[in-house]
C-alpha positions in Angstrom: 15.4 11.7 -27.7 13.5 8.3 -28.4 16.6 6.1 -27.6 16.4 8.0 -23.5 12.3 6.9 -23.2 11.6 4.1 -21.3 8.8 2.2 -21.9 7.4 0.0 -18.8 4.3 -1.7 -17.0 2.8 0.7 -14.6 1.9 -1.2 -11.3 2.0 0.9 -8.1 -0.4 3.7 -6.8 2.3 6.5 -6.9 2.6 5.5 -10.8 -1.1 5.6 -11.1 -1.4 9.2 -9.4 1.4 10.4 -11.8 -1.0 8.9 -14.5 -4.1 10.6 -13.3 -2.3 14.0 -14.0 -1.3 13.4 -17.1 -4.1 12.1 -18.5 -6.3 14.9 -17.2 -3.6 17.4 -19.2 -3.6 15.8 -22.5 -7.7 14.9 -22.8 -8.9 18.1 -20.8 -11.3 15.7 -18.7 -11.2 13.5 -16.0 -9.2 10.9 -15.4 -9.2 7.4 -15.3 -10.1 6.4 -11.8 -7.2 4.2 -10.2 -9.7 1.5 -8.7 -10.8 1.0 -12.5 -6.7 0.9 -14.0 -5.7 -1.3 -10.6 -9.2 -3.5 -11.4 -8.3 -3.7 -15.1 -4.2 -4.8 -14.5 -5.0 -7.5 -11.8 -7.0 -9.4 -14.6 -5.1 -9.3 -17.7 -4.9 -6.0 -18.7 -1.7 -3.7 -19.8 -1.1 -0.4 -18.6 2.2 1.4 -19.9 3.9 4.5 -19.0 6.7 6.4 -21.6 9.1 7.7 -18.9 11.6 10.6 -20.0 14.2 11.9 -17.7 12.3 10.1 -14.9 9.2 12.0 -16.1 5.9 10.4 -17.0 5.2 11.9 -20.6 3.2 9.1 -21.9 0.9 6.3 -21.3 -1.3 3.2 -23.1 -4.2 1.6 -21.0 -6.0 -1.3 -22.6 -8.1 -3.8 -21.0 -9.0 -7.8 -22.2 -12.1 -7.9 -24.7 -14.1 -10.5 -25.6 -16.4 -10.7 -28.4 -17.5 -13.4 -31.4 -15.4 -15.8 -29.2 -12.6 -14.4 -29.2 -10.2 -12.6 -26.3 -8.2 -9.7 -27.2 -6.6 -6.9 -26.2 -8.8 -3.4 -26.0 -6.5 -0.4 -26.6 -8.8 2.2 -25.0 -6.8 5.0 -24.2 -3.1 6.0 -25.6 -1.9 9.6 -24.7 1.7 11.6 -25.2 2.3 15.0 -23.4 2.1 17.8 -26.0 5.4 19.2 -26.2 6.4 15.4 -26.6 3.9 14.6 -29.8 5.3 13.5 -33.1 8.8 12.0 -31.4 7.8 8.2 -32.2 6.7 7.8 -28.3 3.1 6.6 -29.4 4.5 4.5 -31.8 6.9 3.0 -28.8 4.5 2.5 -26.7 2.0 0.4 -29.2 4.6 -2.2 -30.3 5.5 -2.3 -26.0 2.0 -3.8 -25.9 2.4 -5.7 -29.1 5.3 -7.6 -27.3 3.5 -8.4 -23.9 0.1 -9.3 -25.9 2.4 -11.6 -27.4 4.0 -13.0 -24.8 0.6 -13.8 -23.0 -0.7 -15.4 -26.0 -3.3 -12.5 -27.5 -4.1 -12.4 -31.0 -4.3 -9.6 -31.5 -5.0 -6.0 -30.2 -8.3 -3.3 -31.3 -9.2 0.2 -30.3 -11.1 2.4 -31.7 -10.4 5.9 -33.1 -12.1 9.0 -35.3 -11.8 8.6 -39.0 -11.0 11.8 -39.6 -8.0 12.2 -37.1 -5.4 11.7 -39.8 -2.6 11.6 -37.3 -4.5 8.5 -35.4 -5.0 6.9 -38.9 -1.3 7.0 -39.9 0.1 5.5 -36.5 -2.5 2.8 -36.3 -2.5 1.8 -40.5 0.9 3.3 -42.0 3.5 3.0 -39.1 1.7 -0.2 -37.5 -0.3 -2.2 -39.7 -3.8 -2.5 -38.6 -6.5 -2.8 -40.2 -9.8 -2.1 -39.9 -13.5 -2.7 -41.3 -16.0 -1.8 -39.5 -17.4 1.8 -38.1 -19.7 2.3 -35.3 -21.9 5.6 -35.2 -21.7 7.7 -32.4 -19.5 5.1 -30.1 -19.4 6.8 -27.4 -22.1 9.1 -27.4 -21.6 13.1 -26.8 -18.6 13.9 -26.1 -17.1 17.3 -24.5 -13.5 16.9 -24.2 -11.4 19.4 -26.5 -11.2 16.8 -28.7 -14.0 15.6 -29.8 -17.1 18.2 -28.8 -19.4 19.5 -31.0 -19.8 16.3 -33.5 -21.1 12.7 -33.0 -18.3 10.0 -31.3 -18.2 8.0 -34.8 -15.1 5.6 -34.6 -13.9 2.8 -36.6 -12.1 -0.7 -34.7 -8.6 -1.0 -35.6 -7.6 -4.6 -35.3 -3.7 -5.1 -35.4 -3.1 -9.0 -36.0 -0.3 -9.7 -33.1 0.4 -13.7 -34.1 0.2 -13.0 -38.1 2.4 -11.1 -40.3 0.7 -8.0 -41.9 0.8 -8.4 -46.2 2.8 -5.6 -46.9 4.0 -6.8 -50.4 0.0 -7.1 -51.6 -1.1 -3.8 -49.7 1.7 -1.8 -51.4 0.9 -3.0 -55.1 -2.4 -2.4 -54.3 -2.0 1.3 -53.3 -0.4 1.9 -56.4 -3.5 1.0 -58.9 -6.0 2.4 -56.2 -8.5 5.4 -57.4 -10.2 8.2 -55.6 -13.8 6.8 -54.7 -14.9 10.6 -54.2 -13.3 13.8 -55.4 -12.4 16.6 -53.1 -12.0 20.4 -53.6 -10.4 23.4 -52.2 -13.1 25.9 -50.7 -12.7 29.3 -51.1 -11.2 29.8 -47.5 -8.9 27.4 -48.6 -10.1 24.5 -46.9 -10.9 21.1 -47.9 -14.1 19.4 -48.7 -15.3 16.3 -49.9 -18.0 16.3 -53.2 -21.4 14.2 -53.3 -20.5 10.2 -53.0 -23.1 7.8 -54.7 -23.9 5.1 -51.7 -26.3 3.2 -54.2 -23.3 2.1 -56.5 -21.5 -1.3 -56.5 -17.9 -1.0 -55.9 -15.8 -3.6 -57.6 -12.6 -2.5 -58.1 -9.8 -4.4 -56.1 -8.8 -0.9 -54.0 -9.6 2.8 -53.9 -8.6 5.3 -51.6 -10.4 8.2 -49.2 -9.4 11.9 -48.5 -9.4 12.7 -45.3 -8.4 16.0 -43.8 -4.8 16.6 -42.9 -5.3 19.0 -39.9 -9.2 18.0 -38.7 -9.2 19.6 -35.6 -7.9 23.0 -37.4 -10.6 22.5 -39.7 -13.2 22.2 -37.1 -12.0 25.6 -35.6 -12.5 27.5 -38.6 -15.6 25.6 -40.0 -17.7 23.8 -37.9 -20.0 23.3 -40.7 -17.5 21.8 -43.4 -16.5 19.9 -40.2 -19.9 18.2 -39.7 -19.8 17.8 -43.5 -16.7 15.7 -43.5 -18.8 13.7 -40.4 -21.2 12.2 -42.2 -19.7 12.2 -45.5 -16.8 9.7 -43.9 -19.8 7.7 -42.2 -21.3 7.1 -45.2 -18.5 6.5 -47.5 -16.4 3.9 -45.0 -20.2 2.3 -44.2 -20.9 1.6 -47.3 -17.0 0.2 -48.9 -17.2 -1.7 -45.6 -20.5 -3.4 -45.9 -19.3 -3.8 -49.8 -16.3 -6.3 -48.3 -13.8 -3.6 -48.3 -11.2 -2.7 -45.3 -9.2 0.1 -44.7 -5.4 -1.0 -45.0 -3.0 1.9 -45.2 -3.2 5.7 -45.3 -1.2 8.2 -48.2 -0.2 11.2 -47.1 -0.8 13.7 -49.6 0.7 16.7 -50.9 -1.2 19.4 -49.2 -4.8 19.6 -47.2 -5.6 15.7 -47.1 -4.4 12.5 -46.9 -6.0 9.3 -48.1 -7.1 6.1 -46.4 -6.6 2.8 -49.1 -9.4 0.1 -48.9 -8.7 -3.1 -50.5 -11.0 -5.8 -50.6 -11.5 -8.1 -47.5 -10.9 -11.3 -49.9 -7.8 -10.1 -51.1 -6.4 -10.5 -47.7 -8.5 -13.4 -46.3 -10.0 -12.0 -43.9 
């Protein structure tokens, strides 16, 4: 099915409309208004659409950042069509924008996701390469789409480097000596949960590696509780590696219930 999507720029107001629907579908909220996607492509930005059978089933809008002096690309919202999840179009779509970043001389591209969406974690650090290091509490405020309601907006910035090659060779040796920096357990309703994590300690080992759940929003559904747990255990745990120098690299998908971020540290990479 992938080789029959095409991936391209989305310029005119009947392709915005058909955006508008979609988007509403997959996020169960409103839209992005078309004066703010036509505002944000007539000065830099990148708005894709994943066309299938001459149906729009997927989009990526990102507008131009600027922050520590430096422009970049802002991934802000990246959506597939349910029934078209887990095909690779998301995936498609992200190194699409890699290549045009590219091509207009960006450095490189960041957005922002939940820590505890494992599927998000995989595309962005396993399948692409980014990286990330720092987490923001509550970055968007309440939220009430399906989503994300019921639980602070915590996100960390993925930055994926677009001029620099990613150090695979390092990252992967790494993995392999990298130890659990918390323990987790099966509940008894056979869900997963994290144990206490000591934020006072120094952390000095080269890597170590986070659980996070497999299936979050399943988990929120049948635990809100253990949900809100997981919350602001992860804020904690990622706040504190991060401000020890650490960055989030790669994730491990595990056998059963969670998988688990790697963190190396900062140095290792020069970053």
């Amino acid at each position: 099915m992938l080789q029959q999507v095409e991936v391209k720029e989305l310029t005119t107001a009947e392709q915005l409309q058909q955006l508008q629907v979609l988007d509403k579908e997959i996020w169960e909220a409103d839209a992005l208004p078309t004066h703010q996607t036509l505002g944000a492509i007539r000065n830099g930005g990148i708005l894709l659409g994943a066309y299938y059978q001459g149906e729009l089933i997927g989009f990526s809008y990102s507008f131009i950042g600027f922050k520590d002096g430096q422009m970049y690309v802002n991934s802000h919202k990246l959506g597939v069509k349910q029934i078209y999840r887990e095909h690779g179009i998301g995936e498609l779509l992200k190194h699409q924008q890699k290549q045009i970043a590219k091509d207009r001389g960006y450095d490189e591209i960041r957005w922002v996701f939940d820590p505890l969406e494992s599927t998000n974690a995989t595309l962005g650090f396993a399948k692409l390469g980014a990286i990330s290091q720092t987490y923001v509490n509550n970055y968007y405020g309440q939220l009430e789409d399906y989503f994300n309601s019921g639980l602070p907006s915590d996100r960390i910035v993925a930055e994926w480097w677009v001029q620099r090659s990613h150090a695979d060779d390092v990252i992967e040796e790494l993995a392999e000596e990298a130890k659990p920096v918390v323990s987790w357990q099966v509940t008894a309703a056979g869900l997963p949960a994290l144990t206490s994590f000591d934020a006072e300690q120094a952390y000095t080992q080269d890597a170590y590696t986070v659980a996070i759940p497999q299936y979050f929003q399943k988990l929120k559904v049948e635990s809100p509780q253990l949900a809100e747990d997981w919350r602001y255990k992860m804020r904690t745990i990622l706040r504190t590696l991060f401000a020890q120098g650490y960055a989030i690299v790669d994730v491990i998908r595990g056998a059963e219930h969670v998988n688990h971020y790697v963190l190396v540290k900062r140095a290792i990479l020069a970053l």
